[in-house]
C-alpha positions as CSV (number, residue, x, y, z in Angstrom):
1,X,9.6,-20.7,5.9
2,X,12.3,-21.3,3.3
3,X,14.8,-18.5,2.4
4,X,13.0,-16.3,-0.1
5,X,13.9,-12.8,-1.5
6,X,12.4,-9.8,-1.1
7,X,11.6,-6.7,-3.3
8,X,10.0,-4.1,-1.3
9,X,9.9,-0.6,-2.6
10,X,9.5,2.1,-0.3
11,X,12.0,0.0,2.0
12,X,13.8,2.8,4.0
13,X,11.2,3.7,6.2
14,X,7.5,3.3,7.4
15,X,6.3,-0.5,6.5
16,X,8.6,-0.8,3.8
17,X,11.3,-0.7,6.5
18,X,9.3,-2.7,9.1
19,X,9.0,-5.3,6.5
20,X,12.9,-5.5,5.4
21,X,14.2,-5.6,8.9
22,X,12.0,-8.3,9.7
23,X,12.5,-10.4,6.6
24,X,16.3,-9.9,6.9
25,X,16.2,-10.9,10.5
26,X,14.8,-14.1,8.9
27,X,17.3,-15.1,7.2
28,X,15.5,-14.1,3.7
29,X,17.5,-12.4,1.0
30,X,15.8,-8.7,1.0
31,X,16.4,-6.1,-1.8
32,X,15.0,-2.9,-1.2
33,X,13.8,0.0,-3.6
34,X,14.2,3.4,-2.7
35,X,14.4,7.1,-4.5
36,X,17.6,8.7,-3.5
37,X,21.3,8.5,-2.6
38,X,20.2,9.7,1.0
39,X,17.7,6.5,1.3
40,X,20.4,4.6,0.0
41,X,22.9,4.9,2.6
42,X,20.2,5.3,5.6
43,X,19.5,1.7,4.4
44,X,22.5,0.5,4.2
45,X,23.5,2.5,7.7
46,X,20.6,0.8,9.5
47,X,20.4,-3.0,7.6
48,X,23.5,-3.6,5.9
49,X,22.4,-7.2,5.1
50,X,19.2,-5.3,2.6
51,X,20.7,-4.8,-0.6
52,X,19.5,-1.6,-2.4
53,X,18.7,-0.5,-5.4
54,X,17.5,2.9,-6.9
55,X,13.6,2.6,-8.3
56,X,11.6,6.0,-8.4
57,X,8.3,4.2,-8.9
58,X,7.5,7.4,-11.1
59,X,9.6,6.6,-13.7
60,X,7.9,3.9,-15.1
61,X,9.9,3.5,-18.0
62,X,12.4,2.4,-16.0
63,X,10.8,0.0,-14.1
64,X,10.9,-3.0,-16.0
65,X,15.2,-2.7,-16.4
66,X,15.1,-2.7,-13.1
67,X,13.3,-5.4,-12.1
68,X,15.7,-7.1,-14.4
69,X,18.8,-6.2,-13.1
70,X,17.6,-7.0,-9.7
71,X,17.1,-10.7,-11.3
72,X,20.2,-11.2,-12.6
73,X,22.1,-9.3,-9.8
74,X,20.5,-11.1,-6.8
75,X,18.5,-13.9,-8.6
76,X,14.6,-14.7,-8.5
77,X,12.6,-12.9,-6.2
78,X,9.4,-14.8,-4.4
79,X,7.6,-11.8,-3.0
80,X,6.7,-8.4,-4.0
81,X,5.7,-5.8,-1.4
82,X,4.2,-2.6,-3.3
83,X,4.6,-0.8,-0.3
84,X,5.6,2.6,-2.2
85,X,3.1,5.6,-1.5
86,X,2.3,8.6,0.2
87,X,-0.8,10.3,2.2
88,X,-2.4,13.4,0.7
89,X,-4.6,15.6,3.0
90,X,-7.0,18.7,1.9
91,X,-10.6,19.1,1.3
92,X,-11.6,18.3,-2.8
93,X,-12.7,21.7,-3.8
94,X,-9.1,22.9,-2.2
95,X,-7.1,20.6,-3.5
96,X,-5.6,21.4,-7.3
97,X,-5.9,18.7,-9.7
98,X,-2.3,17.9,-10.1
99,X,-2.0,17.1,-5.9
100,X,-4.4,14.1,-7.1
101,X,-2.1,13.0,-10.1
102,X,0.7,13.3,-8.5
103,X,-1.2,10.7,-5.6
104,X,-2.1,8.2,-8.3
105,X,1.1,8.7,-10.1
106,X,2.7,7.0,-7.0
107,X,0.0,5.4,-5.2
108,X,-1.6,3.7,-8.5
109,X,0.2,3.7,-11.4
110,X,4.1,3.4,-9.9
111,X,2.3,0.4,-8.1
112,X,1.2,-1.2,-11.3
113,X,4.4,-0.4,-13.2
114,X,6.2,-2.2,-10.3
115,X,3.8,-5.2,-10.2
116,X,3.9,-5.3,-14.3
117,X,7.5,-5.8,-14.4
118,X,7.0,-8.7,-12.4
119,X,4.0,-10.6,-13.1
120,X,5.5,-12.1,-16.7
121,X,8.2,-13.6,-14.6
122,X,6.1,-14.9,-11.7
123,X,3.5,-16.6,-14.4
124,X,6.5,-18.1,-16.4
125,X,7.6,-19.5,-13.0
126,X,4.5,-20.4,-11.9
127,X,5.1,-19.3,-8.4
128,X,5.4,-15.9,-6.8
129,X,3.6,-13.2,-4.1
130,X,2.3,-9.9,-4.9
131,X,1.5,-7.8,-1.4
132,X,-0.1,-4.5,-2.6
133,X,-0.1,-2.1,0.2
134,X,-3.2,-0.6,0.3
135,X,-4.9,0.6,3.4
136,X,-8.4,0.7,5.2
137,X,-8.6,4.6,3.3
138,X,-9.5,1.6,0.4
139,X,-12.7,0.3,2.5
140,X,-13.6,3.6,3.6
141,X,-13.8,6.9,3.0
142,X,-12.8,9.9,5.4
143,X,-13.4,13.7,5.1
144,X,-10.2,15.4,3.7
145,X,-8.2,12.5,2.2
146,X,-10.5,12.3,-1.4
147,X,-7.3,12.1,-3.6
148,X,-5.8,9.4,-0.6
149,X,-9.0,7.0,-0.3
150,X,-9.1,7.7,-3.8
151,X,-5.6,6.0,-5.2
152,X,-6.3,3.4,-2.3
153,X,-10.1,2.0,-3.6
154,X,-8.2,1.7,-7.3
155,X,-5.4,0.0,-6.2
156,X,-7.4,-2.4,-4.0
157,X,-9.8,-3.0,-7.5
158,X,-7.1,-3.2,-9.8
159,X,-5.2,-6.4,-7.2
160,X,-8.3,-8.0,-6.9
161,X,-8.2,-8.5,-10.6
162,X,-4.8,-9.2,-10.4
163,X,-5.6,-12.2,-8.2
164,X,-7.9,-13.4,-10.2
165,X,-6.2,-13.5,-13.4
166,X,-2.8,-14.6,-12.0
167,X,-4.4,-17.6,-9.8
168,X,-3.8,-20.0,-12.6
169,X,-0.4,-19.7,-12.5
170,X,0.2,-20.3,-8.7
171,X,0.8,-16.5,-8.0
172,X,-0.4,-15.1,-4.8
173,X,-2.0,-11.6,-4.6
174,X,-3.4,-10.2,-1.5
175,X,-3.7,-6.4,-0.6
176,X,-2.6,-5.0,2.7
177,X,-5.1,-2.9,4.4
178,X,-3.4,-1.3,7.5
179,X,-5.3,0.9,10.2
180,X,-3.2,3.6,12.0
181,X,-0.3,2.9,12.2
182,X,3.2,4.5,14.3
183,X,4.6,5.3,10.6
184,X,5.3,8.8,9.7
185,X,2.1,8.7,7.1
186,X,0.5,11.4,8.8
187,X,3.8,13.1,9.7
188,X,6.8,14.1,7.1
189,X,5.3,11.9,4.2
190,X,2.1,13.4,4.0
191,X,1.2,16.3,1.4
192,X,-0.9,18.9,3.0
193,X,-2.9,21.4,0.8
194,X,-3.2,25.0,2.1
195,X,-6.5,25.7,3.4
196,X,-8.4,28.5,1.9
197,X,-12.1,28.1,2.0
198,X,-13.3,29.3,5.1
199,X,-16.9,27.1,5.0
200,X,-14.8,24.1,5.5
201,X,-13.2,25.0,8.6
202,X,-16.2,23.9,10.9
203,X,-16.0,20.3,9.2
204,X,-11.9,19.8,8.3
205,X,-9.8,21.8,10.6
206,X,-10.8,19.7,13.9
207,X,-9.5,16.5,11.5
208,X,-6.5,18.1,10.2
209,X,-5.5,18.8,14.1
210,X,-6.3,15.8,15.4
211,X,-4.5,13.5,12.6
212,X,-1.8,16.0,13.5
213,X,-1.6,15.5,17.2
214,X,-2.0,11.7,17.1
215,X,1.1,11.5,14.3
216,X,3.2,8.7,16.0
217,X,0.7,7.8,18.8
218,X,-1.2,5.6,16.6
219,X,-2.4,1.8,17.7
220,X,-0.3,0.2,15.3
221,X,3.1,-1.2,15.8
222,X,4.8,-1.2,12.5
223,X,7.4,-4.3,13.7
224,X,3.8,-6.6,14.8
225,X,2.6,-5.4,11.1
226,X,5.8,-6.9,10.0
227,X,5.5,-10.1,11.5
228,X,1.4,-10.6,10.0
229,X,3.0,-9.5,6.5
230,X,5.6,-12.5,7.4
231,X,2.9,-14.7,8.1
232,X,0.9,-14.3,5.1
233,X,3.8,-14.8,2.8
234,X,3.7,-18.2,4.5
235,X,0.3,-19.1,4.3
236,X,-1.0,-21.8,1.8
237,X,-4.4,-19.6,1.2
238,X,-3.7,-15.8,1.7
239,X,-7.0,-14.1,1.3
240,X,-7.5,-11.4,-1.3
241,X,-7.3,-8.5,1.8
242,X,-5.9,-8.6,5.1
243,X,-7.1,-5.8,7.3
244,X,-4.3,-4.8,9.5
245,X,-5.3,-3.2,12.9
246,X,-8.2,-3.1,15.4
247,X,-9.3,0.1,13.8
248,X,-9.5,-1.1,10.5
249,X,-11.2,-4.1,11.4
250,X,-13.9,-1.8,13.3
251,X,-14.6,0.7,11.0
252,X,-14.5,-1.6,7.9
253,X,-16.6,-3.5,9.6
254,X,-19.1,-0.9,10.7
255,X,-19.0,0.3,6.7
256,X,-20.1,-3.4,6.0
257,X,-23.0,-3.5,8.0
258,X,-24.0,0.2,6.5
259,X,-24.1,-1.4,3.2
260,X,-25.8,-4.0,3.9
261,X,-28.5,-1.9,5.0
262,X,-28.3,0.1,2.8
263,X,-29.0,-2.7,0.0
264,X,-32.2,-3.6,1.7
265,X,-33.6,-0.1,2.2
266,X,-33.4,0.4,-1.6
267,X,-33.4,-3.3,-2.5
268,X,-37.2,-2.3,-4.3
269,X,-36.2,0.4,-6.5
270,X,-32.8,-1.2,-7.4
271,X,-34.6,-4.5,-9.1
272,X,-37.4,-2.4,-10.2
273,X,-35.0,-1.8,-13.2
274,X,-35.2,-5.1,-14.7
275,X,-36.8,-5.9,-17.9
C-alpha cells in the first residue's frame, strides 16, 4: 500500500509493538505513544526508525496538544491504532470500585480522548483509519474479568457509533477483537485483585491458575496479528469488527448461536409488550 503514518499508542510492547515493527518494516512512517522515559528508549533501542512521543492516555487534557504536535512534527497521520490498555482480573464483589475506574480510565475513556483528538482532522481531510483495539472480552463475557469485559463491550459500542457517524467523511473505523494472544496481557500488564472471599474459590481460583500457567503459551502470534492489522488498513471495505484468532472466532461464535436461541425461546413474551 502507499507509505502512510502511524499513531499507535501503547507502541512499546504487546500489539502496539507487533504493529510498529511491522508497519516500519513496510516502509510506513510509524510514530509511537508511550508513558515513560523507560518505554521511550526500549523503543527507540528496539525500532529506531518508530519515532516516539510521550502520551499517558490518562491525561486527557493533554491529548489533543499532542496529537497536534505529532502533526506538525511528522505531518498527517492515515491510521490510528488505539491499542492502549490493560487486563484487570478479580471476582466483582472483590474487586474495589476504583480497580474498575481506573480500567475505563485507560481502556475507555484514554481511548476516546485519543480518537477525539483525531477525528476533527480526519473528517476535515476526508480520509483516515481508526483501529480501536478491543478484544473478544467485548463479545463475551468470562468469570473474573467484569471490570475487563466491561471497558471492552463499551469501547466496542462507543466505535461502532463512531463508524457510523464518521462514514460520511471517508473515515474508516473497525474494532480489533483479538483471542489469546503471546502478549504479556495475562502476565506483567495485568492487575490482579487480592482474593478474599473464600465462596469464590471453587468457581475463580482454577481460572486465575490456568490464565496464569498459559501466560505466553497462548494460540496467537502477535507478528501474524500484525500482518491482518496490515491488511485491513489496506482494504477498500474493512468491516466494523475483525475477530482476531481461532478462539475468538469459536467462542464468539458459540455466543452467537446462544443468542439466537435465546431470542426464540422468549420471542412470545418479548413482543407480548407491544401496544
Amino acid at each position: 500500500m502507499p507509505r502512510k503514518t502511524f499513531f499507535i499508542t501503547g507502541a512499546n510492547s504487546g500489539f502496539g509493538l507487533a504493529i510498529a515493527t511491522s508497519a516500519s518494516r513496510q516502509g510506513h512512517q510509524v510514530v509511537g505513544a508511550v508513558r515513560t522515559e523507560d518505554a521511550r528508549a526500549f523503543l527507540a533501542s528496539h525500532l529506531p526508525t518508530v519515532r516516539s512521543v510521550l502520551c499517558d492516555v490518562t491525561e486527557f487534557d493533554r491529548i489533543a496538544d499532542i496529537a497536534q504536535q505529532v502533526e506538525e512534527d511528522y505531518g498527517p497521520v492515515d491510521v490510528l491504532i488505539n491499542n492502549a490498555g490493560y487486563g484487570h482480573e478479580g471476582t466483582l464483589e472483590e474487586s474495589p470500585l476504583e480497580e474498575m475506574r481506573r480500567q475505563f480510565d485507560v481502556n475507555v475513556f484514554g481511548a476516546v480522548a485519543v480518537a477525539k483528538a483525531f477525528l476533527p482532522r480526519f473528517r476535515e481531510r476526508r480520509g483516515g483509519f481508526i483501529v480501536n483495539v478491543t478484544s473478544m472480552g467485548g463479545m463475551i463475557t468470562m468469570p473474573g474479568i467484569a471490570y475487563y469485559c466491561g471497558s471492552k463491550f463499551a469501547l466496542q459500542g462507543i466505535s461502532e457509533v463512531m463508524r457510523a457517524e464518521m462514514a460520511p467523511f471517508g473515515v474508516h473505523v473497525t474494532t480489533l477483537c483479538p483471542g489469546s494472544f503471546r502478549t504479556d496481557w495475562a502476565g506483567r500488564s495485568m492487575v490482579r485483585t487480592e482474593r478474599s472471599i473464600a465462596d469464590y474459590d471453587a468457581l475463580f481460583d482454577p481460572i486465575r491458575e490456568a490464565r496464569k500457567a498459559r501466560s505466553g503459551k497462548q494460540p496467537g502470534d502477535p507478528e501474524k496479528l500484525a500482518a491482518a492489522v496490515l491488511a485491513l488498513v489496506e482494504s477498500g471495505n474493512p468491516p466494523p469488527q475483525l475477530l482476531l484468532g481461532s478462539d475468538a472466532v469459536r467462542l464468539v461464535s458459540d455466543r452467537i448461536e446462544r443468542l439466537k436461541q435465546e431470542i426464540e425461546d422468549w420471542k412470545p413474551l418479548s413482543v407480548s409488550t407491544d401496544g
